[in-house]
Structure formats: structure tokens, C-alpha cells
C-alpha positions as CSV (number, residue, x, y, z in Angstrom):
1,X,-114.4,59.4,-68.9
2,X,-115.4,55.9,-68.9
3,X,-118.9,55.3,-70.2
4,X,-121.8,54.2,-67.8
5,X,-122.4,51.2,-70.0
6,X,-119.0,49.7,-69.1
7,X,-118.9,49.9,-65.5
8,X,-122.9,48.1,-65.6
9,X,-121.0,45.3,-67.5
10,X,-118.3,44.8,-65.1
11,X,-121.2,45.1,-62.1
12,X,-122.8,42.4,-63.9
13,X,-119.8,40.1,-64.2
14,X,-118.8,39.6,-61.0
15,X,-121.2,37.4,-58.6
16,X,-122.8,38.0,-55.8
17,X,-121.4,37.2,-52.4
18,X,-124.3,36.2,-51.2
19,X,-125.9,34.2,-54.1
20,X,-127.8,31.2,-53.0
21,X,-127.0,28.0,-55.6
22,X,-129.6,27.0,-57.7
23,X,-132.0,23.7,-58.0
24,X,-129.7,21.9,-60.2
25,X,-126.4,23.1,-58.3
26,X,-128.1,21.8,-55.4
27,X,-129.5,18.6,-56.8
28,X,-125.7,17.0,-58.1
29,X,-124.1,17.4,-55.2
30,X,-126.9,16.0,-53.0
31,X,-126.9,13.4,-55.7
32,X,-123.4,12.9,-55.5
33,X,-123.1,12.6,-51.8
34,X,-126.2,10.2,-51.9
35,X,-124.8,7.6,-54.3
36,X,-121.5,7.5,-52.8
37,X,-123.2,6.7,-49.3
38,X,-125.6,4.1,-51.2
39,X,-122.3,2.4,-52.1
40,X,-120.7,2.6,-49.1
41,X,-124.0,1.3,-47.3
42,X,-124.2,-1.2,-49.9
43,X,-120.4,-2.2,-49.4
44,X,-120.6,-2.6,-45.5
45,X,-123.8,-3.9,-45.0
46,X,-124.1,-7.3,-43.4
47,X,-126.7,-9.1,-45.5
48,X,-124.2,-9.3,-49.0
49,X,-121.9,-12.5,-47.0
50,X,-125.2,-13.8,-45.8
51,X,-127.0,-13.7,-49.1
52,X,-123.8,-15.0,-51.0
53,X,-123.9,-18.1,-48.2
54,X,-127.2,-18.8,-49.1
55,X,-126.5,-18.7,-52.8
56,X,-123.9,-21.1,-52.5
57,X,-126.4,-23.6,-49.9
58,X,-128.5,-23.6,-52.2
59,X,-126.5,-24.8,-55.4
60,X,-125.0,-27.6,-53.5
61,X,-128.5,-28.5,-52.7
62,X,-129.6,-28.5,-55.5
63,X,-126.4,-30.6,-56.8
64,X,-126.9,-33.0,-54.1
65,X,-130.9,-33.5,-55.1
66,X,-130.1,-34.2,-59.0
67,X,-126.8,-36.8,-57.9
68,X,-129.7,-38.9,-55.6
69,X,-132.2,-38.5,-58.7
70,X,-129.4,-40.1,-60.9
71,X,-127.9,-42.7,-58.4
72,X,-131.9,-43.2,-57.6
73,X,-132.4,-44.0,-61.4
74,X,-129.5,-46.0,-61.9
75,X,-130.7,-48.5,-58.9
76,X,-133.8,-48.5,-60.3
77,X,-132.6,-49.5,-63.3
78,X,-130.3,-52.3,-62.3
79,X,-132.8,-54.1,-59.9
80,X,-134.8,-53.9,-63.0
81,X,-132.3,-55.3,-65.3
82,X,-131.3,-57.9,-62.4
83,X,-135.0,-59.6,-62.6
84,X,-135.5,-59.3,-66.5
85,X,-132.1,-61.1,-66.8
86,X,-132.3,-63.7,-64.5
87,X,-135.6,-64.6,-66.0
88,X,-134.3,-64.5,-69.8
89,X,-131.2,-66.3,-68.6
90,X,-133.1,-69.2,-67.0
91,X,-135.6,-70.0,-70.1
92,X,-132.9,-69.4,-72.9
93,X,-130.0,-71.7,-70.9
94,X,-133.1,-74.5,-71.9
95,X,-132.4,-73.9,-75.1
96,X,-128.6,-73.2,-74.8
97,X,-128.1,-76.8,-73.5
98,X,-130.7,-78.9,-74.7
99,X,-131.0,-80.4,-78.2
100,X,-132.3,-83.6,-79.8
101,X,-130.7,-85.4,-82.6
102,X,-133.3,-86.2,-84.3
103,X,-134.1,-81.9,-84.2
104,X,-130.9,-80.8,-84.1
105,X,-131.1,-78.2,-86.9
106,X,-134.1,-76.5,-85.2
107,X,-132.5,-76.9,-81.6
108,X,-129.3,-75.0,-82.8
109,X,-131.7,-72.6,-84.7
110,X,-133.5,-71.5,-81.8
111,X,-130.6,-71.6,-79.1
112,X,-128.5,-69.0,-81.8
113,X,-131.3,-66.9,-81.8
114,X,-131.1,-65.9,-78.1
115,X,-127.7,-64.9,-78.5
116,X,-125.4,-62.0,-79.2
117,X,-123.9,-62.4,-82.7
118,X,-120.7,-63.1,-81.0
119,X,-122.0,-66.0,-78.8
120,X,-123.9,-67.5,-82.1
121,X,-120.3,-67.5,-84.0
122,X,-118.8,-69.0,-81.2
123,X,-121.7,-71.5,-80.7
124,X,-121.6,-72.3,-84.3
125,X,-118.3,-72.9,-84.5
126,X,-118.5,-75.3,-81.8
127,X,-120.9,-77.6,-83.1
128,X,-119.0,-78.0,-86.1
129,X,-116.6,-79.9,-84.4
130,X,-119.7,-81.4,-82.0
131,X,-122.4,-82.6,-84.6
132,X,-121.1,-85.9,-86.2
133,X,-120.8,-87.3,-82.6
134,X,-124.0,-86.3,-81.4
135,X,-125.3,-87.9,-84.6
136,X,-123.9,-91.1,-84.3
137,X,-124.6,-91.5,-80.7
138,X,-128.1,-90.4,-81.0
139,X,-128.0,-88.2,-78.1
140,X,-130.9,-86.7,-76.6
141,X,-130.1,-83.8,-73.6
142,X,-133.1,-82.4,-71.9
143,X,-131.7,-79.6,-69.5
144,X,-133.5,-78.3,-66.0
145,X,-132.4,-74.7,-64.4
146,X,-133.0,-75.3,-60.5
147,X,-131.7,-72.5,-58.7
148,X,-130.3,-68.9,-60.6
149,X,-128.8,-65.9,-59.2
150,X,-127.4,-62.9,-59.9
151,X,-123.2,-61.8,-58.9
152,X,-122.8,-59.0,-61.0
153,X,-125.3,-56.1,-62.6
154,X,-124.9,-53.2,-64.7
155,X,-128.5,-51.6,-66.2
156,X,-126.9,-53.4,-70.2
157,X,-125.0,-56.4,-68.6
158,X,-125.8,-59.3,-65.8
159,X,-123.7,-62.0,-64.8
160,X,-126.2,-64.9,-63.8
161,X,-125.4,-68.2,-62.1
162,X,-127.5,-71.2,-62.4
163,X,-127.4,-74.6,-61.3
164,X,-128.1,-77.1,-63.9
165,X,-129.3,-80.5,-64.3
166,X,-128.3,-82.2,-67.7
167,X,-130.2,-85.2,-68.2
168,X,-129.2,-87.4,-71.4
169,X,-130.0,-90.5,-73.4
170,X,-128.4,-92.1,-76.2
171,X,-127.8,-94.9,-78.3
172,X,-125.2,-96.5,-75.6
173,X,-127.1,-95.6,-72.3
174,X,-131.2,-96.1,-72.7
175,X,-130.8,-95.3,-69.1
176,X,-130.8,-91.5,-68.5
177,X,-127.6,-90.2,-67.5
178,X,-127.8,-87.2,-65.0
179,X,-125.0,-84.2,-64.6
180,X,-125.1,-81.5,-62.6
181,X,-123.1,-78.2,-62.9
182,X,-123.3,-74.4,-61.9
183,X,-122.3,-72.6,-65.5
184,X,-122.3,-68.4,-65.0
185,X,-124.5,-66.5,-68.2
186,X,-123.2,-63.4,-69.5
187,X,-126.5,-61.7,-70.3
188,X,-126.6,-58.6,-72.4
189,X,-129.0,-56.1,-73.5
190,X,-129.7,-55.4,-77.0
191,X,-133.3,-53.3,-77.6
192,X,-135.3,-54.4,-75.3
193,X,-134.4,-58.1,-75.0
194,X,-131.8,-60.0,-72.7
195,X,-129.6,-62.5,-75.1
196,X,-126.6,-64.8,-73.9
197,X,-123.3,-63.0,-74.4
198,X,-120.6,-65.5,-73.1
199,X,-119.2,-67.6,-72.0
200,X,-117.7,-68.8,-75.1
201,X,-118.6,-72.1,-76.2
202,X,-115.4,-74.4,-75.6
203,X,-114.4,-76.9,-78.6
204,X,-112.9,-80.6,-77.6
205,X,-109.3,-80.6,-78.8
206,X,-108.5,-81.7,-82.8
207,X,-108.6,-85.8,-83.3
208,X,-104.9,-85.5,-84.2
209,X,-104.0,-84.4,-80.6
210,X,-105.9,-87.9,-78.9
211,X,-104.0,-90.9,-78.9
212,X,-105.1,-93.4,-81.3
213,X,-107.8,-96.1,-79.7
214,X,-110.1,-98.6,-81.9
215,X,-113.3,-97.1,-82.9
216,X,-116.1,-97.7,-80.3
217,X,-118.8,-100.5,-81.0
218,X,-122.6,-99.5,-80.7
219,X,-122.5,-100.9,-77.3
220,X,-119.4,-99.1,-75.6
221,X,-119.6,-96.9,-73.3
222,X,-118.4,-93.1,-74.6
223,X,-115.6,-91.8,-73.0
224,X,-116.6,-89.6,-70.2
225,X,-119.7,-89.0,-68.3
226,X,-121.9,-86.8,-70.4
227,X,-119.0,-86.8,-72.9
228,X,-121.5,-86.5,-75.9
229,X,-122.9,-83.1,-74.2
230,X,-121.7,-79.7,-75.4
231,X,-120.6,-77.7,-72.1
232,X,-120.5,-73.9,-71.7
233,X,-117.1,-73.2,-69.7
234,X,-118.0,-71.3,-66.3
């Protein structure tokens, strides 16, 4: 005979047909079925492509507004730089073209230091060459800006044109000798102030490479009108 106890255990063991599932049975596969038609929901519904449009409308946008910021800057700054320029250009080209003999040392002084150090070099090295004859002539240059204007601009560089009246004395000619011209400025920032940056000064060719004439008496006239005028080549 099979004891009593073992025939409760295998009563025990197997389940009930009829056994309802539990709260947590219950709960994961609700759960289950739940997320899976979240996701599919989520995956089919029509407002993802329209949100992702607007996402992408909005960073051109905003791409768009900080290029007119810049470009709006950068006009800004070039009309700026336009005016400042033409201004600096037209009172230092005074100083760039007009000297006195008799002040020469302070003339050159002050014209070098509205310059770049390049354009001072340059300027330097011209008169060198251009100092014993506006000694010996005595020349006197006194230089008017008329008209300026402006062909090129960056917010650092400006290319200004001017039209220039030279007028000149010296010991040949009491009588005022008048050129006029229309020489381009390079102007270029450096800090805050606008300085001459080019063109170059231009040196007269070596004696060697003139042909030999007698030296000029006080009275002759110098070779070439305004000949006794440094010139800044356009």
C-alpha cells in the first residue's frame, strides 16, 4: 500500500485546470503587449516626419539669421572703415606731399609718422636720394586735397583716390608753380588709427644713368615741371 501522504503530494503537484493567473502573470503580459503597441504607435504615427521637418526649418533659420548678423556686421564695419579712411587719407596726404626746406627735418618727421613701417622705409629711402636737391633749390611744396574717394574697402585696408594740387616755389621760380595729379593711398589699419601703407615712394634713377649736361646756374630753369617735388607713383 502506498501511503496517504504520497498520493496528497502528487495532488498537490499537478495544477489546476481551471486556475486563474495571478496579478503579476497578468501584469507582464499586459505590459508586454502595451509597450510593443506604444512602439508600434510611436513608429507609424504621422507627427515623427513633421516634427523632424520642423527641426531641420528651424536650424536653417537659425543659420540663415546668424550669416545676415555676420554679413550685417561686416557692412557695418566697412562703411565705417570707408569714412575713417578717407578722412585720415585726406589730412596725412598734406603731410605726405608737402614739406619746406627750410623744415625739412620736421616735415619728413611728421609725414613718417603717419605711415606703416614699410611706407616710412620706403619714404626714407627716397629722400636720401631727394634731399640735396630740394636743398639747393630751396623748394617750398604746399599740397591741397580737392576731391577723395574711395575704390576699394576691406574693414583693415582702403584704397583712396584723391585729386591733388601741388603748388611750389623755389629758388628758380618765385612764381608758384601749380601741378595737378590723382595719386591712389593705400590706407591701413593698425590699433585704432588709419596710416599710409603704399604706394611705394618712387626714387629718380642714379646720376650715372643721365647723360652728362653742365651744372644749372641759380637762374635755370630745373628740368621738368615740378621736377624738384617728390611724387608717390599711382
Amino acid at each position: 500500500m502506498t501511503p496517504a501522504t504520497g498520493s496528497k503530494s502528487q495532488e498537490t503537484d499537478v495544477p489546476a485546470k481551471d486556475a486563474k493567473p495571478t496579478k503579476a502573470t497578468e501584469g507582464k503580459a499586459t505590459g508586454g503587449v502595451e509597450s510593443t503597441t506604444a512602439a508600434e504607435a510611436e513608429r507609424h504615427s504621422p507627427a515623427t516626419p513633421l516634427l523632424a521637418l520642423l527641426a531641420s526649418a528651424c536650424l536653417v533659420m537659425a543659420v540663415g539669421c546668424l550669416y545676415l548678423w555676420h554679413q550685417t556686421v561686416h557692412d557695418r564695419a566697412v562703411e565705417r572703415a570707408r569714412d575713417d579712411a578717407r578722412a585720415a587719407a585726406q589730412s596725412e596726404a598734406k603731410d605726405l606731399l608737402s614739406y619746406n626746406f627750410r623744415t625739412l627735418d620736421y616735415d619728413l618727421s611728421k609725414a613718417k609718422s603717419e605711415m606703416t613701417p614699410g611706407m616710412a622705409k620706403s619714404f626714407g629711402d627716397y629722400w636720401q636720394i631727394f634731399r640735396p636737391s630740394v636743398l639747393k633749390s630751396q623748394t617750398q611744396a604746399l599740397t591741397q586735397i580737392q576731391v577723395t574717394g574711395v575704390t576699394d574697402a576691406t574693414p583693415t585696408r582702403v584704397e583712396v583716390v584723391l585729386f591733388v594740387k601741388m603748388i611750389s616755389v623755389n629758388a628758380a621760380h618765385k612764381e608758384p608753380q601749380v601741378d595737378t595729379s590723382w595719386p591712389r593711398l593705400q590706407m591701413r589699419k593698425i590699433g585704432e588709427k588709419w596710416l599710409i601703407d603704399g604706394p611705394r615712394m618712387t626714387t629718380p634713377p642714379p646720376a650715372s644713368s643721365t647723360p652728362s649736361t653742365p651744372a644749372p646756374s641759380s637762374s635755370a630753369k630745373p628740368s621738368g615741371k615740378g621736377s624738384s617735388k617728390p611724387s608717390a607713383k599711382p
